[in-house]
OpenMM code with the backbone's topology and positions (N, CA, C; nanometers):
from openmm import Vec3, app, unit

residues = "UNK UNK UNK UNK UNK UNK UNK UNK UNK UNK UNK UNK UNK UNK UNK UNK UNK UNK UNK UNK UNK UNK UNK UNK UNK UNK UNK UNK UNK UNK UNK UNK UNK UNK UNK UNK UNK UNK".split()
positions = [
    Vec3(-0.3830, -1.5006, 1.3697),
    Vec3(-0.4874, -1.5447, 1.2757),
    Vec3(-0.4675, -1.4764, 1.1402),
    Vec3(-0.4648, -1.3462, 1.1507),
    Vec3(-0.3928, -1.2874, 1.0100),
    Vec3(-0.2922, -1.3309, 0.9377),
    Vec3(-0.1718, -1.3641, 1.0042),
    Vec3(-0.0532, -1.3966, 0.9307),
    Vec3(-0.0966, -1.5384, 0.8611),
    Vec3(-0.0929, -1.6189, 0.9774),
    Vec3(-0.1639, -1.7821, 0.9116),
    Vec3(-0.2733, -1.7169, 0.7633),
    Vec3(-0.3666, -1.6900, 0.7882),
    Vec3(-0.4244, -1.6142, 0.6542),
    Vec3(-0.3870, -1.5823, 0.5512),
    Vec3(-0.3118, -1.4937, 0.5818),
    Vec3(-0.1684, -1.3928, 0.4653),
    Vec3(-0.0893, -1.4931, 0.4330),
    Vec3(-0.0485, -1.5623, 0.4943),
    Vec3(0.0486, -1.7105, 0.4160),
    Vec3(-0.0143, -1.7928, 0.3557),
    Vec3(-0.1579, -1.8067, 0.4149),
    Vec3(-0.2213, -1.8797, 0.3030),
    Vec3(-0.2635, -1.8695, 0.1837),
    Vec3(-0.2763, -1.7659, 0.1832),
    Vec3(-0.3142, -1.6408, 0.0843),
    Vec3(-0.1808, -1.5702, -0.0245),
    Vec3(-0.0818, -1.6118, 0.0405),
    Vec3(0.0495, -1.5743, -0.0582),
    Vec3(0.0291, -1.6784, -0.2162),
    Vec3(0.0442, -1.7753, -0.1995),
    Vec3(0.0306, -1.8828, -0.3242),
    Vec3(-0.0130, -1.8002, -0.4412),
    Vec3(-0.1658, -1.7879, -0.3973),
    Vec3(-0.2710, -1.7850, -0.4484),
    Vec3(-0.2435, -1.6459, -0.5342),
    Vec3(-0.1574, -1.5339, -0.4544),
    Vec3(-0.1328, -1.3925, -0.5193),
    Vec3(-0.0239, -1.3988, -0.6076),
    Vec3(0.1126, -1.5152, -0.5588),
    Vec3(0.1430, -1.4840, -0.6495),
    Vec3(0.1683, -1.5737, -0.7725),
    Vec3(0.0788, -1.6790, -0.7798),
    Vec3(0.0058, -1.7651, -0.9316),
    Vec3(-0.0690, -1.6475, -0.9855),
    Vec3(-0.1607, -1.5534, -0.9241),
    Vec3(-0.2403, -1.5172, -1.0077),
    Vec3(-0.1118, -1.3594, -1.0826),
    Vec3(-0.0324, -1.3228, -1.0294),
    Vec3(0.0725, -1.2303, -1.0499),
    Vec3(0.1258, -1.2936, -1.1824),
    Vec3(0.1666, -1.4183, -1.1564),
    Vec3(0.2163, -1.4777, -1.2501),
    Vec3(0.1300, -1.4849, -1.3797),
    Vec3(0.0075, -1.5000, -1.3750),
    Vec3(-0.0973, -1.5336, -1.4959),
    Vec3(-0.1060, -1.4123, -1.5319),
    Vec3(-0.0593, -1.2800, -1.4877),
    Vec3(-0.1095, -1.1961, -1.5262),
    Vec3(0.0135, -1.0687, -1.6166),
    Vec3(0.1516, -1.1556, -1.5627),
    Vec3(0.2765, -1.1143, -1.6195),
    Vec3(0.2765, -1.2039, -1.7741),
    Vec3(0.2547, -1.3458, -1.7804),
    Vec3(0.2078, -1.4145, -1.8566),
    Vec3(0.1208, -1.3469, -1.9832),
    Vec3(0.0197, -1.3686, -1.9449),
    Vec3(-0.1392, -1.2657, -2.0008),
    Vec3(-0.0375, -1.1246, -2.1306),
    Vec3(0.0171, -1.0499, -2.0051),
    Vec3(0.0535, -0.9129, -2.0735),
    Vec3(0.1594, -0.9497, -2.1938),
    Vec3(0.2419, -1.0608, -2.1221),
    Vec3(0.3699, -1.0788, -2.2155),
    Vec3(0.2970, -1.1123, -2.3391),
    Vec3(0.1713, -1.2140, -2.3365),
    Vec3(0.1201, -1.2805, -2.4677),
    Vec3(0.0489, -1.1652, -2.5482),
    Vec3(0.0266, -1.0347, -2.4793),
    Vec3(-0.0708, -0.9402, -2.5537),
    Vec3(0.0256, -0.8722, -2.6146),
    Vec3(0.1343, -0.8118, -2.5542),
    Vec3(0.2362, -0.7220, -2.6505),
    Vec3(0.3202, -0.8291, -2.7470),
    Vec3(0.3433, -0.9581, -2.7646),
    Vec3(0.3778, -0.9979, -2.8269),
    Vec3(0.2429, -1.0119, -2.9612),
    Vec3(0.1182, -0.9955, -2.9339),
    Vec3(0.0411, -1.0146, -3.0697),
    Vec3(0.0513, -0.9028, -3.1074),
    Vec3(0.0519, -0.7989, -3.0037),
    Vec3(0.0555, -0.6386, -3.0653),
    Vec3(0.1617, -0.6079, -3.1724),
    Vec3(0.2890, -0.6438, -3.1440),
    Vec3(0.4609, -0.6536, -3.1930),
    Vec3(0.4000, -0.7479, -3.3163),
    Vec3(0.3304, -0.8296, -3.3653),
    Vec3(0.3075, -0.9443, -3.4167),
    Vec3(0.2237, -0.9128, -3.5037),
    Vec3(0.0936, -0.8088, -3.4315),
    Vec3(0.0151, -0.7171, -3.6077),
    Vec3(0.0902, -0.6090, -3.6220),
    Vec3(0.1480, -0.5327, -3.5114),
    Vec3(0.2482, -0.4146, -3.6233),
    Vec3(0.3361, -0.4532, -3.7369),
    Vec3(0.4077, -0.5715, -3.7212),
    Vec3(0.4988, -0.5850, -3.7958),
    Vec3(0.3978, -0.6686, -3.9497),
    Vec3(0.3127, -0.7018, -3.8830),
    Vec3(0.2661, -0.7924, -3.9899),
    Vec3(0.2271, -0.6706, -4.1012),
    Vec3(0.1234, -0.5916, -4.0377),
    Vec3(0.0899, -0.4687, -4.1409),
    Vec3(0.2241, -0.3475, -4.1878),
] * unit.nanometer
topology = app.Topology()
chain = topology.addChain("A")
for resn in residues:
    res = topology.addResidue(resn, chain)
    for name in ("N", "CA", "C"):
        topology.addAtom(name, app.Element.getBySymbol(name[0]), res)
């Protein structure tokens, strides 16, 4: 019952992994984006 669970449950961890590698990449790129600007 766990594993069935945990596999169901994989997707879901790693879309949100993904949104969140995403997320960071878009924040240090504005960061890189006002340093250079100022």
């Amino acid at each position: 019952l766990l594993l069935c669970w945990l596999r169901s449950l994989t997707p879901v961890t790693s879309l949100s992994m993904l949104l969140g590698m995403r997320s960071l990449a878009a924040a240090l790129q504005l960061e890189i984006y006002w340093v250079y600007k100022v």
